[in-house]
Backbone as XML, in Angstrom:
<?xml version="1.0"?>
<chain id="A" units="angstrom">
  <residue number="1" name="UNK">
    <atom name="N" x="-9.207" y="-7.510" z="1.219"/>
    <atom name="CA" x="-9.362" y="-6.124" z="1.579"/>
    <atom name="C" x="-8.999" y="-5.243" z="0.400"/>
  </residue>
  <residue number="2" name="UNK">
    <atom name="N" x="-9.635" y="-4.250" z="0.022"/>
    <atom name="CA" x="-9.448" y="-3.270" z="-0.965"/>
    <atom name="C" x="-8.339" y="-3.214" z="-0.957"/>
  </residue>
  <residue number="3" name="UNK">
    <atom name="N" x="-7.633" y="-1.972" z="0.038"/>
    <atom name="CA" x="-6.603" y="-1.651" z="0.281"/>
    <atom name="C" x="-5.243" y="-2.528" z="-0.412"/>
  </residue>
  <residue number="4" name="UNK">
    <atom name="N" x="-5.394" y="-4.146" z="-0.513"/>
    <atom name="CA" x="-4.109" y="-5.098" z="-0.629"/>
    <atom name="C" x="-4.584" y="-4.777" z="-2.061"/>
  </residue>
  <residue number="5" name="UNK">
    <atom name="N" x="-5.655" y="-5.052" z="-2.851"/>
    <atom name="CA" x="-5.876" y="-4.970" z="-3.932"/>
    <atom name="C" x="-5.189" y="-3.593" z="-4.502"/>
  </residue>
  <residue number="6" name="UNK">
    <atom name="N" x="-5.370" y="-2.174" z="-4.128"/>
    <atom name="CA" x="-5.252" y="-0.744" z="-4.616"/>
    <atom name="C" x="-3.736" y="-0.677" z="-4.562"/>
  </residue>
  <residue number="7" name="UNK">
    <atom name="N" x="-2.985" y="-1.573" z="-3.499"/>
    <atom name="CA" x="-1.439" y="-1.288" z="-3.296"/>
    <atom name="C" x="-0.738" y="-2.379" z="-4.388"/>
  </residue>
  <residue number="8" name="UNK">
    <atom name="N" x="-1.165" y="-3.486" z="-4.631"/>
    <atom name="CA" x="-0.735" y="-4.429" z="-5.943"/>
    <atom name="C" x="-0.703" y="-3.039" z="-7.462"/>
  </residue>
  <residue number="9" name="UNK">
    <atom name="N" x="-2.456" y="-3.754" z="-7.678"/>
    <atom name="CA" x="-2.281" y="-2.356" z="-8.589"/>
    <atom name="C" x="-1.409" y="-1.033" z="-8.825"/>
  </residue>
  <residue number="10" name="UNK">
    <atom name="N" x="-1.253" y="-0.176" z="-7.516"/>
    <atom name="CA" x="-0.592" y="0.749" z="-8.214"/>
    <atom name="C" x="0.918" y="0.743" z="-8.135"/>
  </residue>
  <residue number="11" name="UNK">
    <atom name="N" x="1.229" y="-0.501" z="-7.053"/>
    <atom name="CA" x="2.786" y="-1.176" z="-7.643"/>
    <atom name="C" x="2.813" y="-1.354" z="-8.807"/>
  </residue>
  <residue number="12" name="UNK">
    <atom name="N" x="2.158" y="-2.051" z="-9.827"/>
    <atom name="CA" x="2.370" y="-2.171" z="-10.868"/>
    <atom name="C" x="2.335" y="-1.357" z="-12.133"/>
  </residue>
  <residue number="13" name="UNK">
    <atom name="N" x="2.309" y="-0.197" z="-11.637"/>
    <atom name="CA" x="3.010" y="0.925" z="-12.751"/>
    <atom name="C" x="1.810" y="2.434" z="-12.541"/>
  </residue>
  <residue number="14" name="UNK">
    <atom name="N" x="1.271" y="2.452" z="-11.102"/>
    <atom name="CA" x="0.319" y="3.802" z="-11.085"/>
    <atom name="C" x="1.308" y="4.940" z="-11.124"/>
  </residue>
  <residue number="15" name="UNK">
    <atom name="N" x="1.137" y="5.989" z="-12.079"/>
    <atom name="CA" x="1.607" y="7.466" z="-12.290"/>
    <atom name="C" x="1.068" y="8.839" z="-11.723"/>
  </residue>
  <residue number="16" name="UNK">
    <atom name="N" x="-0.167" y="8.363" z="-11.201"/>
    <atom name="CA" x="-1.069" y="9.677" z="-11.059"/>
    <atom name="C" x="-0.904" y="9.605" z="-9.267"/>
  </residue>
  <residue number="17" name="UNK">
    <atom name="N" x="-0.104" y="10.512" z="-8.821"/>
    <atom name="CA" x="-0.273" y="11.142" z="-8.062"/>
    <atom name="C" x="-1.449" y="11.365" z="-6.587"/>
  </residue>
  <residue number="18" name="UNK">
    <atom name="N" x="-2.263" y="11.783" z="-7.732"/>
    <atom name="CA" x="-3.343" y="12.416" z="-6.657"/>
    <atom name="C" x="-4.200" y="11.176" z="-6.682"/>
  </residue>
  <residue number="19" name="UNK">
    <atom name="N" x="-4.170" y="10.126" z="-7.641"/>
    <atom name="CA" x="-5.344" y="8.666" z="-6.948"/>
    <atom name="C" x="-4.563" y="7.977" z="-6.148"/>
  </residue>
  <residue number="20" name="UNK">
    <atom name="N" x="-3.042" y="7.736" z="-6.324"/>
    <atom name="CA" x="-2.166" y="6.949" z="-4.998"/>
    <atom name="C" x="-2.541" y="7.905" z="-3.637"/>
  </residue>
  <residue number="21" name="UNK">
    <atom name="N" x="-2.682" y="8.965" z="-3.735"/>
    <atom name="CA" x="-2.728" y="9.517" z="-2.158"/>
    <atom name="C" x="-4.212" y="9.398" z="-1.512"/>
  </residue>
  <residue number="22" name="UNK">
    <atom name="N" x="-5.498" y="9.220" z="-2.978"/>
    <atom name="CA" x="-6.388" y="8.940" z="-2.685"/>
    <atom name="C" x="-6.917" y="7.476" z="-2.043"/>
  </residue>
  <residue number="23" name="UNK">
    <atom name="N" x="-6.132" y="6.603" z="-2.534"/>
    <atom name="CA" x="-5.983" y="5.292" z="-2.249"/>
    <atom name="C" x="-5.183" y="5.359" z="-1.053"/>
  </residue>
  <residue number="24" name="UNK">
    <atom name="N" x="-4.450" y="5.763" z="-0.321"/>
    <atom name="CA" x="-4.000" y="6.181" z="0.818"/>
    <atom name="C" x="-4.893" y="6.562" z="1.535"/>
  </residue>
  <residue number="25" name="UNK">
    <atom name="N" x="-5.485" y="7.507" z="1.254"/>
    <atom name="CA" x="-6.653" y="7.980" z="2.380"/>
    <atom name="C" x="-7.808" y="6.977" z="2.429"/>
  </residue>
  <residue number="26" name="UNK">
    <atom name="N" x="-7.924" y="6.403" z="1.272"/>
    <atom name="CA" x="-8.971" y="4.818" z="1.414"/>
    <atom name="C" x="-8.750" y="3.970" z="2.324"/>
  </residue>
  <residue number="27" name="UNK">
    <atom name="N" x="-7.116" y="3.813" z="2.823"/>
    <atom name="CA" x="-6.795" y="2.991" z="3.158"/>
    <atom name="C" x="-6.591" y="3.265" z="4.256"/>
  </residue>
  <residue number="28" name="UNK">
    <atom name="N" x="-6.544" y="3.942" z="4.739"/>
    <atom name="CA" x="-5.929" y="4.598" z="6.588"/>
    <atom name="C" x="-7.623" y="4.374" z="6.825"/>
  </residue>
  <residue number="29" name="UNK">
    <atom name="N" x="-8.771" y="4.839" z="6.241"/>
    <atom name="CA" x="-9.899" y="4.366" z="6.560"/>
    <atom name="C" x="-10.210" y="3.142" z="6.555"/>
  </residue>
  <residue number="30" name="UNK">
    <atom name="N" x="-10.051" y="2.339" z="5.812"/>
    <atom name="CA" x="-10.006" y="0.866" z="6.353"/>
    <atom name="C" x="-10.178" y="0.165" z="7.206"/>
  </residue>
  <residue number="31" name="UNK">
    <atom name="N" x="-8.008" y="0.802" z="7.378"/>
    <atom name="CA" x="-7.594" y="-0.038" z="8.510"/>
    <atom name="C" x="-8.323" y="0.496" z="9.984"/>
  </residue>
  <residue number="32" name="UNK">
    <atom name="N" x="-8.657" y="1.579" z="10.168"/>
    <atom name="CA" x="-9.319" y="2.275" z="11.163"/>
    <atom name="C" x="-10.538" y="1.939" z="11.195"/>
  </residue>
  <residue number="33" name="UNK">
    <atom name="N" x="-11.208" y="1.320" z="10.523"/>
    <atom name="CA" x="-12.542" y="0.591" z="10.123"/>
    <atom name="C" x="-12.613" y="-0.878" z="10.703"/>
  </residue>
  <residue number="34" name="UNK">
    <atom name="N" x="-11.421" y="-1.566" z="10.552"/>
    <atom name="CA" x="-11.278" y="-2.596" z="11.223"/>
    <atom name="C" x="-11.097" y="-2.431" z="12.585"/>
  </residue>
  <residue number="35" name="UNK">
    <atom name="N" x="-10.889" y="-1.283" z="13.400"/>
    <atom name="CA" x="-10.690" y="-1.505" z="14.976"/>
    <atom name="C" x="-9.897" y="-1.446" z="14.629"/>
  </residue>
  <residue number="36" name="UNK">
    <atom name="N" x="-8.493" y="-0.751" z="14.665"/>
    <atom name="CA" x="-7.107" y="-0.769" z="14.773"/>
    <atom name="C" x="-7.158" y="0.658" z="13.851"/>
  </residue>
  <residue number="37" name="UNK">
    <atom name="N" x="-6.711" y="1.703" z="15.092"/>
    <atom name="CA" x="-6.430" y="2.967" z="14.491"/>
    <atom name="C" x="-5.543" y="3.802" z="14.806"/>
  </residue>
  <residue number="38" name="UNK">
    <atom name="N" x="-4.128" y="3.159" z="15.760"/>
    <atom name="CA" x="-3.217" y="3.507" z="16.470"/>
    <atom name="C" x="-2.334" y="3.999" z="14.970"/>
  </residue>
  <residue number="39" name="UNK">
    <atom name="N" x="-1.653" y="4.874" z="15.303"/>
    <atom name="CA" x="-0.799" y="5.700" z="14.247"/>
    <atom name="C" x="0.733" y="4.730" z="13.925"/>
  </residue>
  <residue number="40" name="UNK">
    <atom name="N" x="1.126" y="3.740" z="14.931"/>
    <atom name="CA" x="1.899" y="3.363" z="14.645"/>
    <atom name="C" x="1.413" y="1.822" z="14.072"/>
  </residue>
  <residue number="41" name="UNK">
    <atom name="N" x="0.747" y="1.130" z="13.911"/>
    <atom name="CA" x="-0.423" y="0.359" z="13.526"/>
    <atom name="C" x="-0.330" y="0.513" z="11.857"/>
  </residue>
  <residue number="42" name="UNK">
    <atom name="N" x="-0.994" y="1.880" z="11.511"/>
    <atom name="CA" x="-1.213" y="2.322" z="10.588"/>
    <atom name="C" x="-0.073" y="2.550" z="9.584"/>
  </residue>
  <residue number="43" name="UNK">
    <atom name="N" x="1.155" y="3.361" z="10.314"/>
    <atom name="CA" x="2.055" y="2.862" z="9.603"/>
    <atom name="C" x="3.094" y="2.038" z="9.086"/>
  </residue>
  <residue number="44" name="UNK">
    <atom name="N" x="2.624" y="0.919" z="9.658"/>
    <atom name="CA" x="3.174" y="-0.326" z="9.448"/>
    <atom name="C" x="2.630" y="-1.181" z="8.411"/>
  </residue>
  <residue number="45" name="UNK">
    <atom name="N" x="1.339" y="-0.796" z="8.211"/>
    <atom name="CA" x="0.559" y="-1.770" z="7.072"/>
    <atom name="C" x="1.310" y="-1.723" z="6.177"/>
  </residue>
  <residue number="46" name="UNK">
    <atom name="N" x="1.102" y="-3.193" z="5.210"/>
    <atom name="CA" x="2.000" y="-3.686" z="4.662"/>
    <atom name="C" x="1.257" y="-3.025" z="3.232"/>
  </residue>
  <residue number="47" name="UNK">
    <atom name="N" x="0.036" y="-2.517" z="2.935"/>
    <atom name="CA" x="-0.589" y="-1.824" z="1.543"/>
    <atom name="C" x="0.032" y="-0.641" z="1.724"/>
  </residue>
  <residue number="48" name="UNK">
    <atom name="N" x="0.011" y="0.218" z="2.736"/>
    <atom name="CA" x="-0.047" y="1.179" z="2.979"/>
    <atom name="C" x="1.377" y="2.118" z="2.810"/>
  </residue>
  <residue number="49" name="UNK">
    <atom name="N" x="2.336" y="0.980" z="2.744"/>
    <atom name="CA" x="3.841" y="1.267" z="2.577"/>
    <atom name="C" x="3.780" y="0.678" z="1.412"/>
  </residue>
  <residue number="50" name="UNK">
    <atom name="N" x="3.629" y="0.005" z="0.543"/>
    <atom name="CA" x="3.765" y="-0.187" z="-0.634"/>
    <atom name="C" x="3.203" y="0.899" z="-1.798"/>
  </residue>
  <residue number="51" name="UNK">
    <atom name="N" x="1.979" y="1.603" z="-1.221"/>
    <atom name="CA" x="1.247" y="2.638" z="-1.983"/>
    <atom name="C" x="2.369" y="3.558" z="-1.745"/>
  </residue>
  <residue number="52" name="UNK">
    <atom name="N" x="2.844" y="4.339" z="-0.595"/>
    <atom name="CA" x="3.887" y="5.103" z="-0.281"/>
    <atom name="C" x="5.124" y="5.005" z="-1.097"/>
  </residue>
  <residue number="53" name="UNK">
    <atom name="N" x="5.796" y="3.370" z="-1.158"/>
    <atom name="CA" x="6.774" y="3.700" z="-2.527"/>
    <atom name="C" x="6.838" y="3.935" z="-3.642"/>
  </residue>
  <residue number="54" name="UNK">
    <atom name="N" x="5.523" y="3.736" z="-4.043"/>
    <atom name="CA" x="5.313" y="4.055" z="-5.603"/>
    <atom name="C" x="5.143" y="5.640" z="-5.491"/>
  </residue>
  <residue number="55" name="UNK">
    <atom name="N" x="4.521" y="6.175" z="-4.736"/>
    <atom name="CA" x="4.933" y="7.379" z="-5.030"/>
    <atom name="C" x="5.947" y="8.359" z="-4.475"/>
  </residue>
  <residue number="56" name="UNK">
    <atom name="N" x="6.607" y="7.305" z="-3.933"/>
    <atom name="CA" x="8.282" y="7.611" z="-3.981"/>
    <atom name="C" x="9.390" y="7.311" z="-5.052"/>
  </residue>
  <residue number="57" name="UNK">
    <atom name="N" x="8.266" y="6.513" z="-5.723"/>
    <atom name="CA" x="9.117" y="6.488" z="-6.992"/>
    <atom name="C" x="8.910" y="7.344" z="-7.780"/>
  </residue>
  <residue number="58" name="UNK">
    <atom name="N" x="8.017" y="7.719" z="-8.028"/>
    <atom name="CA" x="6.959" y="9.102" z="-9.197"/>
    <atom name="C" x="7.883" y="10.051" z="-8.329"/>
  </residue>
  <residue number="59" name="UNK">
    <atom name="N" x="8.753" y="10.100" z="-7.674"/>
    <atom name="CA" x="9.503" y="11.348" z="-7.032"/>
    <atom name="C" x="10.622" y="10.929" z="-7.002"/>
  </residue>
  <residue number="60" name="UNK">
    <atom name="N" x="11.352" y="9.882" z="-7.924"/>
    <atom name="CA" x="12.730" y="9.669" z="-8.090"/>
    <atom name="C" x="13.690" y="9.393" z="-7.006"/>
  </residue>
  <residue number="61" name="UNK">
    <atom name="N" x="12.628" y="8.589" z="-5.975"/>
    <atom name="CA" x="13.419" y="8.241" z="-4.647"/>
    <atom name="C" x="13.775" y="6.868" z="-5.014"/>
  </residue>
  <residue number="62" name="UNK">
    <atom name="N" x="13.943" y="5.891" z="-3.865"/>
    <atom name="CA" x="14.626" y="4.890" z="-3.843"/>
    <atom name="C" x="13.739" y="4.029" z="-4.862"/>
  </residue>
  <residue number="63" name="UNK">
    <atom name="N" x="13.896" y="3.084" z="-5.790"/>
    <atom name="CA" x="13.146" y="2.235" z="-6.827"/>
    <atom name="C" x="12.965" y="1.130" z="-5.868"/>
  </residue>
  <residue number="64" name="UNK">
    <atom name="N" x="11.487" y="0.287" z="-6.291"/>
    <atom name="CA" x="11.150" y="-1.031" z="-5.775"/>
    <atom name="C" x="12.252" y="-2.395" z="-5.811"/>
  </residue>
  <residue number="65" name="UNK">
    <atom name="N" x="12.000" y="-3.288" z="-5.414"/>
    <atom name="CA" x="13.078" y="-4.456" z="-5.306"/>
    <atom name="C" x="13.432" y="-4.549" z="-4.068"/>
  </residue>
  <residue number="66" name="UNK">
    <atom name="N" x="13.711" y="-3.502" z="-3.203"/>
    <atom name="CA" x="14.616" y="-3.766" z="-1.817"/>
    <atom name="C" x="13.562" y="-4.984" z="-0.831"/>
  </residue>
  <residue number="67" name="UNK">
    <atom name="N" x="14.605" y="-5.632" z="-0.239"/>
    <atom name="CA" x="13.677" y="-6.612" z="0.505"/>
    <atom name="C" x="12.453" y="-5.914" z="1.213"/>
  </residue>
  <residue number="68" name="UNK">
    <atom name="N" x="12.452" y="-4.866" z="1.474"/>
    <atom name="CA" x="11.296" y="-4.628" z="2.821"/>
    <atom name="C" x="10.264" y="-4.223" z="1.483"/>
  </residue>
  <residue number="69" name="UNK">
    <atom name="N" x="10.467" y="-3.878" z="-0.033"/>
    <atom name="CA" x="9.455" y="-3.563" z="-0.825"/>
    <atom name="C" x="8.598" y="-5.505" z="-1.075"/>
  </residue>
  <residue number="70" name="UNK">
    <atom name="N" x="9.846" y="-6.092" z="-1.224"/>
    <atom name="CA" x="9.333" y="-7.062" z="-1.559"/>
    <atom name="C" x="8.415" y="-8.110" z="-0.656"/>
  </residue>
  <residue number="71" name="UNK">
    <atom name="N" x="8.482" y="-7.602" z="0.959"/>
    <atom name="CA" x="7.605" y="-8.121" z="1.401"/>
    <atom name="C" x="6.132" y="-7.826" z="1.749"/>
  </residue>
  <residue number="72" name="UNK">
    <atom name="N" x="6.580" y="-6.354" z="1.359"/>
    <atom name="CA" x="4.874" y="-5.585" z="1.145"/>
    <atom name="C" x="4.370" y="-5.969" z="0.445"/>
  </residue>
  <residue number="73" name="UNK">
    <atom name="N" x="4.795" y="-6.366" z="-1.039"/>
    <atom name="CA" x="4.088" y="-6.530" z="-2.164"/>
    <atom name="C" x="3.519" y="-8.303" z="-1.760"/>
  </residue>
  <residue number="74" name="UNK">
    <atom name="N" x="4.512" y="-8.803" z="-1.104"/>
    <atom name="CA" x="4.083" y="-10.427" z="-1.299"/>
    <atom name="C" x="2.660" y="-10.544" z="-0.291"/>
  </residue>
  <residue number="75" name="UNK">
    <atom name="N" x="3.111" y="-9.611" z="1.018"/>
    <atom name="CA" x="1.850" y="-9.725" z="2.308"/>
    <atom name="C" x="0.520" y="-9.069" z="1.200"/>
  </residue>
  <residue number="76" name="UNK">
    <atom name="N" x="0.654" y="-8.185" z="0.598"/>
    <atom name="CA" x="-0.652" y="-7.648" z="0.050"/>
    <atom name="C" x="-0.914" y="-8.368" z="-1.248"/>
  </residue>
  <residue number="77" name="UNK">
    <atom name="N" x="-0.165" y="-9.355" z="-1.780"/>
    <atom name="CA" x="-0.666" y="-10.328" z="-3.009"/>
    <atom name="C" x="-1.271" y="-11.510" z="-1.981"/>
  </residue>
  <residue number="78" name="UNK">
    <atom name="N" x="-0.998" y="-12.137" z="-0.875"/>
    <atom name="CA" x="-1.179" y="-12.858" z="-0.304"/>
    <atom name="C" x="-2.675" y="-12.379" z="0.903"/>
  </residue>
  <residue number="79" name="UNK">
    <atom name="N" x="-2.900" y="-11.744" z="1.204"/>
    <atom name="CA" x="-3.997" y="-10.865" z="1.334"/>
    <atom name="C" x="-5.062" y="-10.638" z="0.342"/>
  </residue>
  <residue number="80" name="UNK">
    <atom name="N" x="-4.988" y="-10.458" z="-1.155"/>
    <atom name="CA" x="-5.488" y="-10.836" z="-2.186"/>
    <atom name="C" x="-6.312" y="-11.963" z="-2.258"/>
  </residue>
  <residue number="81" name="UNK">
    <atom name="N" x="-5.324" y="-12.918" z="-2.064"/>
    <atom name="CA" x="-5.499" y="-14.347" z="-2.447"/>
    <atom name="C" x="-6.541" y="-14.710" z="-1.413"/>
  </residue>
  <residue number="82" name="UNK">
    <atom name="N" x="-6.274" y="-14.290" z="-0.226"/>
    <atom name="CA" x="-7.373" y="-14.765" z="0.743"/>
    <atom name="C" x="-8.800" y="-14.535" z="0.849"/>
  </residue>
  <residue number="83" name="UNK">
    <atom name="N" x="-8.681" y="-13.237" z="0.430"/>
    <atom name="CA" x="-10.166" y="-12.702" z="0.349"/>
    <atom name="C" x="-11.182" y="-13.014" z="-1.075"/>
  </residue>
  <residue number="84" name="UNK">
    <atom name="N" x="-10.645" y="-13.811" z="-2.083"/>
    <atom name="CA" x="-10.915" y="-14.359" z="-3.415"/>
    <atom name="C" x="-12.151" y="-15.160" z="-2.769"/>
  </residue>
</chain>
């Protein structure tokens, strides 16, 4: 799925702002694309919170590493891998 792909990527060092929120809005379409468009659904995805910390980091909030970052990043590398 895009989405696991766009949230790896901009874990890995995206700065710009306005394409993480764009990739956000890619991604709430998606998942709502797949049949599943419940709000609490949505914010649970595991891309979708990973895109969210990075640009919580570009805002000097909490930095990546904490376990719940690290299992976003692994579900959406592993999500990756599947769709190869």
């Amino acid at each position: 799925m895009k989405r696991h792909r766009d949230a790896v990527a901009i874990s890995d060092g995206a700065c710009n702002p306005i394409a993480i929120v764009n990739a956000m809005k890619a991604a709430i379409e998606e998942i709502r694309a797949s049949g599943v468009g419940d709000t609490d659904t949505i914010l649970q995805d595991p891309a979708l919170r990973l895109m969210t910390y990075q640009l919580a980091y570009l805002q000097d909030l909490p930095l990546s590493g904490t376990p719940e970052w690290i299992k976003w990043y692994e579900s959406c590398e592993e999500s990756c891998r599947e769709k190869k």
